[in-house]
N, C-alpha and C positions, 0 to 999 in steps of 0.2 A: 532300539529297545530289545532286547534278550528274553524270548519267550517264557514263561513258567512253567517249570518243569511236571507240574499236575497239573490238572483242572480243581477248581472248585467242588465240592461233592454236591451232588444233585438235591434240591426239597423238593420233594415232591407230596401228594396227598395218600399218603398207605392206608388201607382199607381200615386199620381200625383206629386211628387217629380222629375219627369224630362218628359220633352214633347212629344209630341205625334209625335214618326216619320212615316215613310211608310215604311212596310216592305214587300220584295217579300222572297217567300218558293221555294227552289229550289228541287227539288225528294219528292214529297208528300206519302212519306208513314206510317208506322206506327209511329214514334216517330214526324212524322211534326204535324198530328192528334195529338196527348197530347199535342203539344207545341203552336198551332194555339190555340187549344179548351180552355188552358190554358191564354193564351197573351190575347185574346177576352173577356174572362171571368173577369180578374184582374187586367188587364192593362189598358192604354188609349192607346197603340200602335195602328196601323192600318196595315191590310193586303192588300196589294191594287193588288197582282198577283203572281200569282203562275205558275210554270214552267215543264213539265217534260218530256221521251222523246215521251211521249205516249200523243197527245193529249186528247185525250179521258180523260186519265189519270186525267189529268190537269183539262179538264173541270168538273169533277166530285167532284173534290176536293173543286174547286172552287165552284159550287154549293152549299157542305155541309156548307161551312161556309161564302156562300154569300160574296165571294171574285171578286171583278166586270171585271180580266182578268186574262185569261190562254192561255197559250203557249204552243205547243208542241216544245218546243224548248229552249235551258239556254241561247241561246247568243241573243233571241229577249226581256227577262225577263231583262239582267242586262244592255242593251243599251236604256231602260226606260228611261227616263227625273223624272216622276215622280215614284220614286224607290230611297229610304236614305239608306236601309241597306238591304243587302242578306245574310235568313238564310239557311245555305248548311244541307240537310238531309241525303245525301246520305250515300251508304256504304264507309266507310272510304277508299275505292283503287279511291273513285272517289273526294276526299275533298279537293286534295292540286289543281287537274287541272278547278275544279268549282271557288273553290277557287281565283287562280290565275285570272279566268275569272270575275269575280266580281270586286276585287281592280283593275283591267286592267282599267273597266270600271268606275273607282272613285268611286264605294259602299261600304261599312263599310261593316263587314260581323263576323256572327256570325256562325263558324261552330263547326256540331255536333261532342262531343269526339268519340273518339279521333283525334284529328286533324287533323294527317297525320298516314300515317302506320308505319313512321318510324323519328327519328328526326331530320335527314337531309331534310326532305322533308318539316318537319315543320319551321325550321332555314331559305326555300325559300319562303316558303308563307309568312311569317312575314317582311322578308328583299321587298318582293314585295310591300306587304301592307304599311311597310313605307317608299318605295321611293314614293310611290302615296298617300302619307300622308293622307291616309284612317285609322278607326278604326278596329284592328283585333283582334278578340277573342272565343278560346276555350269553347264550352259551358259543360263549368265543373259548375254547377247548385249548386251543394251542398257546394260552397264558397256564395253563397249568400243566403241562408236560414237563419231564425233564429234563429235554436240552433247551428249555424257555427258563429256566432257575438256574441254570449254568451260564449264557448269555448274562442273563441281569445283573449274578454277581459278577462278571468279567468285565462288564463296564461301570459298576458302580466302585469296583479297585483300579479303574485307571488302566487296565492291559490293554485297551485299545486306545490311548488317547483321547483327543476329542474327536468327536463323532461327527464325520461329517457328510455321509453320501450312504444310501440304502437304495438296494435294487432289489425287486420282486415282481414275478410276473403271477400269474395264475390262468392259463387258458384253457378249457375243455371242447372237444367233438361233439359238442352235445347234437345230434341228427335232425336236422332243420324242416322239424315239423310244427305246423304252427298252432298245431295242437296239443303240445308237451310244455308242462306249467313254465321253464324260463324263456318262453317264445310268447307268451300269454302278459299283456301288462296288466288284465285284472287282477289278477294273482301275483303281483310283484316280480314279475319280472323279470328278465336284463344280464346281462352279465356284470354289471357294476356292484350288484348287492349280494346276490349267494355267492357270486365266484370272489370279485374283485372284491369283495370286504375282506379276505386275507391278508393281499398284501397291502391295503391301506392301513390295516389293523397293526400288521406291524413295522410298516412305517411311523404309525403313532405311538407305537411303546418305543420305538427306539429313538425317535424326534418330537415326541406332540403333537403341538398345535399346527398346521403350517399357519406360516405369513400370507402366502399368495399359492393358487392353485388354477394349474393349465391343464386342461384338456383337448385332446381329440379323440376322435371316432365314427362311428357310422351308428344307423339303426337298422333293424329288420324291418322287413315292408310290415311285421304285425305289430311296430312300435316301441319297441325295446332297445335298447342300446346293447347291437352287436358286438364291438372290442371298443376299447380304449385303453392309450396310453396316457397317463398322468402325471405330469410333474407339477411337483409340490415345491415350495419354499420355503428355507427355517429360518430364525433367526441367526444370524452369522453365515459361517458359510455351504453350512449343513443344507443339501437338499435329499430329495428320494426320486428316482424314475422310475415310474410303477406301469403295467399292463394288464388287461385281465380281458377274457372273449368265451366267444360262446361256438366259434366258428372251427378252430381250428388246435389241439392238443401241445401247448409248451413246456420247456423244460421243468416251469412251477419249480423254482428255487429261488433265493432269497440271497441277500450279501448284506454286511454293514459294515462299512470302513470308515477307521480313524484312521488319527497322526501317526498312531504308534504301531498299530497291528488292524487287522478286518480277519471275519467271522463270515464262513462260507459254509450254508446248512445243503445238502441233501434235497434230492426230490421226492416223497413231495413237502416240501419246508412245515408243512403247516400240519404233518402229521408227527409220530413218533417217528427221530433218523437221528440220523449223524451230524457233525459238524467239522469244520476245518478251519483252526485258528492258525492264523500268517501273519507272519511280519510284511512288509510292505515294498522289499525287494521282486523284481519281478522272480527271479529265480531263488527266491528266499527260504527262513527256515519253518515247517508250519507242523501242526500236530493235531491228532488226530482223535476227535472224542467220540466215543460209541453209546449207543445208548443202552442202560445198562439191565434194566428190564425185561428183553426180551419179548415187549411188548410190543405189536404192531397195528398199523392202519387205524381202524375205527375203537380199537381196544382203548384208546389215549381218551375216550368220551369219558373213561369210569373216572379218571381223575377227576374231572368239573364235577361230577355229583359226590364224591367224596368233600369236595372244597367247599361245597356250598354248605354240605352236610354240618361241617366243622365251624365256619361260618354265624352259621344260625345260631349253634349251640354258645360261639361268643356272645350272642346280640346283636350282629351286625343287620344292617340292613341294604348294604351294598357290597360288593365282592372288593378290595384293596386294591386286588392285579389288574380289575377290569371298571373301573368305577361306571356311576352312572354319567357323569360328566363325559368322560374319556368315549363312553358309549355314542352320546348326541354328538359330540367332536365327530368323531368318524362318519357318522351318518351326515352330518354337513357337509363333510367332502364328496361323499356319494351323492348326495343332493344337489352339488356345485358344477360336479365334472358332468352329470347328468343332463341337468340344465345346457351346458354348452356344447356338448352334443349335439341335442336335440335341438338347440337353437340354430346351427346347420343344417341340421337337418340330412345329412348324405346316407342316400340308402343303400345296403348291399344288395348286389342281385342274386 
Protein backbone atom coordinates (compact mmCIF):
# COMPACT_ATOMS: atom_id res chain seq x y z
CA UNK A 1 0.00 0.00 0.00
CA UNK A 2 1.48 3.59 -1.08
CA UNK A 3 1.43 5.96 1.67
CA UNK A 4 -0.77 9.33 1.53
CA UNK A 5 0.89 11.89 0.45
CA UNK A 6 -0.63 14.42 3.59
CA UNK A 7 -1.71 13.53 6.95
CA UNK A 8 -5.19 14.20 7.96
CA UNK A 9 -5.51 17.77 9.55
CA UNK A 10 -5.27 17.77 13.29
CA UNK A 11 -8.96 18.43 15.73
CA UNK A 12 -8.04 19.47 18.30
CA UNK A 13 -9.94 21.64 21.26
CA UNK A 14 -8.87 25.62 20.41
CA UNK A 15 -9.40 27.84 23.39
CA UNK A 16 -12.58 29.37 22.21
CA UNK A 17 -14.46 26.55 20.83
CA UNK A 18 -16.44 26.01 24.01
CA UNK A 19 -16.97 28.72 27.10
CA UNK A 20 -15.37 29.84 29.62
CA UNK A 21 -16.48 27.89 32.81
CA UNK A 22 -15.33 28.35 36.73
CA UNK A 23 -13.08 25.86 37.82
CA UNK A 24 -12.07 24.98 41.48
CA UNK A 25 -8.47 22.78 42.13
CA UNK A 26 -8.91 20.40 44.64
CA UNK A 27 -5.01 19.09 46.47
CA UNK A 28 -2.84 21.82 44.74
CA UNK A 29 0.23 20.02 44.24
CA UNK A 30 2.49 19.23 41.61
CA UNK A 31 0.55 18.04 38.59
CA UNK A 32 -2.41 20.99 39.74
CA UNK A 33 0.78 23.41 39.02
CA UNK A 34 1.12 22.14 35.11
CA UNK A 35 -2.50 21.82 34.86
CA UNK A 36 -3.57 25.58 36.40
CA UNK A 37 -0.19 26.96 34.71
CA UNK A 38 -1.37 25.29 31.49
CA UNK A 39 -5.62 26.09 31.56
CA UNK A 40 -4.42 29.90 32.28
CA UNK A 41 -2.07 30.01 29.55
CA UNK A 42 -4.30 28.41 26.67
CA UNK A 43 -7.59 28.28 27.64
CA UNK A 44 -10.39 30.84 28.30
CA UNK A 45 -11.24 28.63 31.45
CA UNK A 46 -11.30 30.39 34.83
CA UNK A 47 -9.75 29.34 38.22
CA UNK A 48 -11.95 30.95 40.76
CA UNK A 49 -10.69 28.66 44.18
CA UNK A 50 -8.74 26.25 45.14
CA UNK A 51 -8.95 23.88 48.22
CA UNK A 52 -6.52 21.91 50.37
CA UNK A 53 -6.26 20.44 53.78
CA UNK A 54 -3.59 22.87 54.56
CA UNK A 55 -4.74 26.29 54.50
CA UNK A 56 -1.61 27.76 54.08
CA UNK A 57 -1.31 25.38 51.50
CA UNK A 58 -4.22 26.74 49.57
CA UNK A 59 -3.46 30.31 50.10
CA UNK A 60 -0.07 29.85 48.39
CA UNK A 61 -1.19 28.35 45.53
CA UNK A 62 -3.80 30.74 45.24
CA UNK A 63 -1.46 33.49 45.12
CA UNK A 64 0.79 31.91 42.47
CA UNK A 65 -1.60 32.01 39.99
CA UNK A 66 -3.87 34.90 41.27
CA UNK A 67 -6.79 32.70 42.16
CA UNK A 68 -9.26 35.10 44.26
CA UNK A 69 -10.26 32.06 47.12
CA UNK A 70 -8.75 29.33 49.03
CA UNK A 71 -9.81 27.02 51.51
CA UNK A 72 -8.41 24.92 53.88
CA UNK A 73 -10.98 22.70 53.49
CA UNK A 74 -12.86 20.30 50.11
CA UNK A 75 -16.33 20.54 51.52
CA UNK A 76 -16.26 24.59 51.69
CA UNK A 77 -14.49 24.67 47.78
CA UNK A 78 -17.34 22.33 46.22
CA UNK A 79 -20.63 24.02 48.32
CA UNK A 80 -19.51 27.24 46.22
CA UNK A 81 -22.35 28.77 44.19
CA UNK A 82 -19.86 30.09 41.99
CA UNK A 83 -17.83 26.86 41.18
CA UNK A 84 -18.97 24.75 37.41
CA UNK A 85 -16.47 22.10 37.59
CA UNK A 86 -13.87 20.43 40.21
CA UNK A 87 -10.65 19.50 39.18
CA UNK A 88 -9.44 16.45 41.88
CA UNK A 89 -5.53 16.44 42.08
CA UNK A 90 -5.01 14.29 44.64
CA UNK A 91 -3.30 10.98 45.16
CA UNK A 92 -5.46 8.57 43.54
CA UNK A 93 -6.52 6.64 47.32
CA UNK A 94 -8.17 10.15 47.67
CA UNK A 95 -10.13 10.57 43.91
CA UNK A 96 -13.24 8.53 44.18
CA UNK A 97 -14.28 10.14 48.06
CA UNK A 98 -13.29 13.97 46.61
CA UNK A 99 -14.77 12.83 43.89
CA UNK A 100 -18.03 11.68 45.17
CA UNK A 101 -17.98 15.07 47.23
CA UNK A 102 -18.12 17.21 44.22
CA UNK A 103 -20.98 15.39 42.07
CA UNK A 104 -22.83 15.25 45.68
CA UNK A 105 -22.56 18.79 45.31
CA UNK A 106 -23.92 19.11 41.50
CA UNK A 107 -20.01 20.02 40.09
CA UNK A 108 -18.85 18.49 36.96
CA UNK A 109 -15.51 17.11 37.69
CA UNK A 110 -12.53 16.26 36.15
CA UNK A 111 -10.37 13.86 38.03
CA UNK A 112 -6.57 13.16 37.80
CA UNK A 113 -5.60 9.49 36.34
CA UNK A 114 -6.15 7.30 37.34
CA UNK A 115 -9.56 7.65 38.52
CA UNK A 116 -9.86 5.45 41.14
CA UNK A 117 -7.36 2.71 42.49
CA UNK A 118 -9.34 0.15 41.36
CA UNK A 119 -12.46 -0.34 39.00
CA UNK A 120 -15.09 -0.93 41.18
CA UNK A 121 -14.35 2.25 42.78
CA UNK A 122 -14.54 3.88 39.53
CA UNK A 123 -17.96 2.00 38.31
CA UNK A 124 -19.25 4.24 41.91
CA UNK A 125 -18.11 7.56 41.12
CA UNK A 126 -19.48 7.46 37.50
CA UNK A 127 -23.09 5.71 38.66
CA UNK A 128 -22.81 8.81 41.29
CA UNK A 129 -22.05 11.37 38.72
CA UNK A 130 -24.95 10.35 36.68
CA UNK A 131 -27.65 10.02 39.09
CA UNK A 132 -26.66 13.90 39.77
CA UNK A 133 -26.54 14.37 36.03
CA UNK A 134 -23.13 16.07 36.41
CA UNK A 135 -20.31 15.73 33.91
CA UNK A 136 -17.60 13.08 34.74
CA UNK A 137 -14.28 12.44 33.40
CA UNK A 138 -11.00 10.83 33.66
CA UNK A 139 -8.06 13.24 32.80
CA UNK A 140 -6.47 10.93 30.28
CA UNK A 141 -4.97 14.22 28.37
CA UNK A 142 -3.40 12.31 25.63
CA UNK A 143 -7.10 11.51 23.95
CA UNK A 144 -7.20 15.08 23.26
CA UNK A 145 -3.80 16.08 21.79
CA UNK A 146 -3.17 16.50 18.25
CA UNK A 147 -1.19 13.76 17.02
CA UNK A 148 -4.08 11.44 19.01
CA UNK A 149 -6.86 13.05 16.22
CA UNK A 150 -4.39 12.39 13.50
CA UNK A 151 -3.84 8.63 14.47
CA UNK A 152 -7.65 8.05 14.92
CA UNK A 153 -8.43 9.44 11.54
CA UNK A 154 -5.58 7.32 9.97
CA UNK A 155 -7.05 4.18 11.12
CA UNK A 156 -10.63 4.81 10.79
CA UNK A 157 -9.64 5.42 6.69
CA UNK A 158 -7.88 2.19 6.41
CA UNK A 159 -3.95 3.48 5.99
CA UNK A 160 -2.88 1.16 8.26
CA UNK A 161 -4.88 -1.98 7.52
CA UNK A 162 -5.96 -3.99 10.13
CA UNK A 163 -4.53 -3.63 13.28
CA UNK A 164 -2.88 -5.92 14.78
CA UNK A 165 0.10 -5.43 17.32
CA UNK A 166 0.77 -2.26 19.84
CA UNK A 167 3.79 -1.68 21.72
CA UNK A 168 4.21 0.79 24.61
CA UNK A 169 6.33 0.98 27.44
CA UNK A 170 6.27 3.83 30.20
CA UNK A 171 9.16 3.38 32.91
CA UNK A 172 10.39 6.11 35.27
CA UNK A 173 13.65 6.49 38.00
CA UNK A 174 11.38 7.50 40.37
CA UNK A 175 14.21 7.28 43.61
CA UNK A 176 13.39 4.45 45.76
CA UNK A 177 12.18 6.06 48.88
CA UNK A 178 9.57 4.50 50.61
CA UNK A 179 8.35 7.48 51.59
CA UNK A 180 7.37 9.20 48.23
CA UNK A 181 3.55 8.57 47.30
CA UNK A 182 4.26 5.82 44.22
CA UNK A 183 6.29 3.66 46.89
CA UNK A 184 3.26 4.23 49.33
CA UNK A 185 0.18 1.55 48.74
CA UNK A 186 -2.13 3.72 50.88
CA UNK A 187 -1.94 6.25 48.47
CA UNK A 188 -2.44 4.20 45.46
CA UNK A 189 0.59 3.31 44.54
CA UNK A 190 2.63 1.20 42.12
CA UNK A 191 3.74 1.61 38.84
CA UNK A 192 0.74 -0.12 37.07
CA UNK A 193 -1.63 2.90 37.78
CA UNK A 194 0.00 6.62 37.47
CA UNK A 195 2.69 5.22 35.07
CA UNK A 196 1.54 2.06 33.40
CA UNK A 197 -2.18 3.55 32.67
CA UNK A 198 -0.57 5.19 29.65
CA UNK A 199 0.35 2.60 27.78
CA UNK A 200 -2.64 0.44 28.57
CA UNK A 201 -4.75 3.35 27.81
CA UNK A 202 -3.57 3.30 24.51
CA UNK A 203 -3.55 -0.04 24.01
CA UNK A 204 -7.35 0.32 24.55
CA UNK A 205 -8.08 3.05 22.08
CA UNK A 206 -6.27 1.25 19.69
CA UNK A 207 -7.56 -2.43 20.51
CA UNK A 208 -10.26 -2.36 23.43
CA UNK A 209 -11.28 -4.81 25.28
CA UNK A 210 -8.69 -7.55 25.56
CA UNK A 211 -9.77 -11.17 25.53
CA UNK A 212 -7.10 -12.59 27.84
CA UNK A 213 -4.43 -10.71 29.98
CA UNK A 214 -0.69 -11.86 31.20
CA UNK A 215 1.26 -10.40 33.47
CA UNK A 216 4.60 -10.44 35.13
CA UNK A 217 6.51 -8.47 37.69
CA UNK A 218 7.99 -7.89 40.97
CA UNK A 219 6.79 -5.68 43.97
CA UNK A 220 8.78 -3.24 46.39
CA UNK A 221 9.38 -4.54 49.80
CA UNK A 222 6.63 -1.39 50.62
CA UNK A 223 4.06 -3.43 48.57
CA UNK A 224 3.57 -1.93 45.33
CA UNK A 225 4.06 -3.35 42.05
CA UNK A 226 7.69 -2.41 40.91
CA UNK A 227 7.50 -3.08 36.84
CA UNK A 228 5.50 -5.09 34.78
CA UNK A 229 5.29 -6.42 31.54
CA UNK A 230 1.83 -7.03 30.09
CA UNK A 231 0.58 -8.77 27.26
CA UNK A 232 -2.91 -8.48 26.29
CA UNK A 233 -5.00 -10.52 23.86
CA UNK A 234 -7.62 -9.14 21.09
CA UNK A 235 -9.78 -10.67 19.26
CA UNK A 236 -8.33 -12.01 15.97
CA UNK A 237 -5.01 -11.63 15.85
CA UNK A 238 -4.47 -8.26 17.31
CA UNK A 239 -2.29 -8.26 20.64
CA UNK A 240 -0.36 -5.35 22.50
CA UNK A 241 3.11 -6.01 24.75
CA UNK A 242 2.96 -3.40 27.18
CA UNK A 243 5.72 -2.43 30.35
CA UNK A 244 5.54 0.13 32.77
CA UNK A 245 8.24 0.55 36.24
CA UNK A 246 8.94 2.53 38.71
CA UNK A 247 12.70 1.47 38.90
CA UNK A 248 14.35 2.24 36.08
CA UNK A 249 13.80 5.38 32.99
CA UNK A 250 12.65 3.70 29.25
CA UNK A 251 12.34 4.83 26.04
CA UNK A 252 8.39 5.55 26.84
CA UNK A 253 7.29 5.33 23.08
CA UNK A 254 4.59 3.65 21.70
CA UNK A 255 4.01 1.66 18.12
CA UNK A 256 0.73 0.37 16.26
CA UNK A 257 1.08 -1.90 13.42
CA UNK A 258 -1.25 -3.01 10.73
CA UNK A 259 -1.41 -5.02 7.43
CA UNK A 260 -0.82 -2.15 5.60
CA UNK A 261 1.39 0.40 7.29
CA UNK A 262 2.24 1.22 11.57
CA UNK A 263 2.50 4.38 13.29
CA UNK A 264 5.59 5.08 15.41
CA UNK A 265 5.15 8.15 18.00
CA UNK A 266 7.99 10.03 19.78
CA UNK A 267 9.22 9.97 23.29
CA UNK A 268 7.49 10.70 25.44
CA UNK A 269 4.30 9.07 23.36
CA UNK A 270 1.86 10.13 25.85
CA UNK A 271 2.84 13.94 25.59
CA UNK A 272 2.70 16.51 22.71
CA UNK A 273 5.42 14.96 19.72
CA UNK A 274 5.91 13.56 16.57
CA UNK A 275 4.95 10.61 14.75
CA UNK A 276 6.17 8.25 11.93
CA UNK A 277 4.03 6.68 9.51
CA UNK A 278 5.63 3.43 7.48
CA UNK A 279 4.80 1.08 5.38
CA UNK A 280 5.70 -2.33 6.42
CA UNK A 281 9.08 -2.89 4.57
CA UNK A 282 11.80 -3.22 6.77
CA UNK A 283 13.70 -0.57 4.68
CA UNK A 284 10.50 1.03 3.57
CA UNK A 285 8.81 4.32 2.61
CA UNK A 286 7.58 6.42 5.92
CA UNK A 287 6.63 10.20 6.70
CA UNK A 288 6.84 12.31 8.97
CA UNK A 289 4.11 14.25 11.06
CA UNK A 290 5.15 17.19 13.33
CA UNK A 291 3.23 18.61 15.79
CA UNK A 292 1.96 21.60 14.80
CA UNK A 293 1.27 23.83 17.78
CA UNK A 294 4.41 24.37 19.11
CA UNK A 295 2.98 23.21 22.08
CA UNK A 296 5.04 21.10 24.52
CA UNK A 297 5.24 18.66 27.70
CA UNK A 298 2.57 19.55 30.26
CA UNK A 299 0.98 22.53 28.01
CA UNK A 300 -1.13 19.41 26.03
CA UNK A 301 -3.35 19.48 29.89
CA UNK A 302 -5.10 22.79 28.40
CA UNK A 303 -6.61 20.67 25.65
CA UNK A 304 -8.61 18.20 28.27
CA UNK A 305 -10.19 21.22 30.05
CA UNK A 306 -11.08 22.98 26.75
CA UNK A 307 -12.83 19.49 25.89
CA UNK A 308 -14.65 19.09 28.77
CA UNK A 309 -15.58 22.70 28.70
CA UNK A 310 -17.19 22.17 25.25
CA UNK A 311 -18.54 18.91 26.43
CA UNK A 312 -20.74 20.33 29.00
CA UNK A 313 -22.02 22.94 26.99
CA UNK A 314 -23.37 19.94 24.57
CA UNK A 315 -25.10 18.11 27.64
CA UNK A 316 -22.86 15.52 27.78
CA UNK A 317 -22.17 13.66 30.65
CA UNK A 318 -19.39 11.68 29.67
CA UNK A 319 -16.33 12.52 27.37
CA UNK A 320 -16.88 10.43 23.66
CA UNK A 321 -12.84 9.97 23.32
CA UNK A 322 -12.69 8.57 26.74
CA UNK A 323 -15.94 7.08 27.96
CA UNK A 324 -16.82 6.02 31.36
CA UNK A 325 -17.02 2.35 30.12
CA UNK A 326 -13.56 2.47 28.36
CA UNK A 327 -12.49 4.15 31.78
CA UNK A 328 -13.56 0.79 34.15
CA UNK A 329 -12.18 -1.41 31.01
CA UNK A 330 -8.62 -0.17 31.68
CA UNK A 331 -8.74 -0.10 35.37
CA UNK A 332 -9.70 -3.83 35.05
CA UNK A 333 -6.64 -4.45 33.43
CA UNK A 334 -4.59 -2.68 36.03
CA UNK A 335 -6.63 -4.55 38.49
CA UNK A 336 -5.83 -8.13 36.66
CA UNK A 337 -1.98 -7.68 35.86
CA UNK A 338 -1.90 -6.39 39.53
CA UNK A 339 -3.36 -9.16 41.01
CA UNK A 340 -0.88 -11.65 39.39
CA UNK A 341 1.85 -9.97 40.48
CA UNK A 342 1.14 -9.76 43.65
CA UNK A 343 -0.07 -13.28 43.65
CA UNK A 344 3.92 -14.17 43.08
CA UNK A 345 4.66 -12.30 44.89
CA UNK A 346 8.74 -11.62 43.82
CA UNK A 347 10.26 -8.85 45.65
CA UNK A 348 12.96 -6.45 44.21
CA UNK A 349 15.88 -5.78 46.42
Amino acid sequence: MTLPEAFPAPEFFVRDSAPSLRWAVLAPGGIAVEFVRALLRFTDQRVVAVGSRSRDRAAAFAARFEIPHAFGSYEEVVERGDVDVVYIASPVSEHVRLGLLAVGAGKHVLVEKPLATTAHDARRLFAAAEDAGVFAMEAMWTRYLPQSSVIRRLLADGVLGEVESVLADHGQAVPRDPSRRLWRPELGGGALGDIGIYPIAFASEMLGVPTQILAQGMVTSTGVDAWATIALDHDGNAHAALSAGLLTRTPIVANVAGSAARVELASPFFMPTSFRLADTALFGESRLWREPTGMTGFDGLSWEATALARYVDEGRVESPLHTHEETISILATIDEARRQIRAVGRVVR
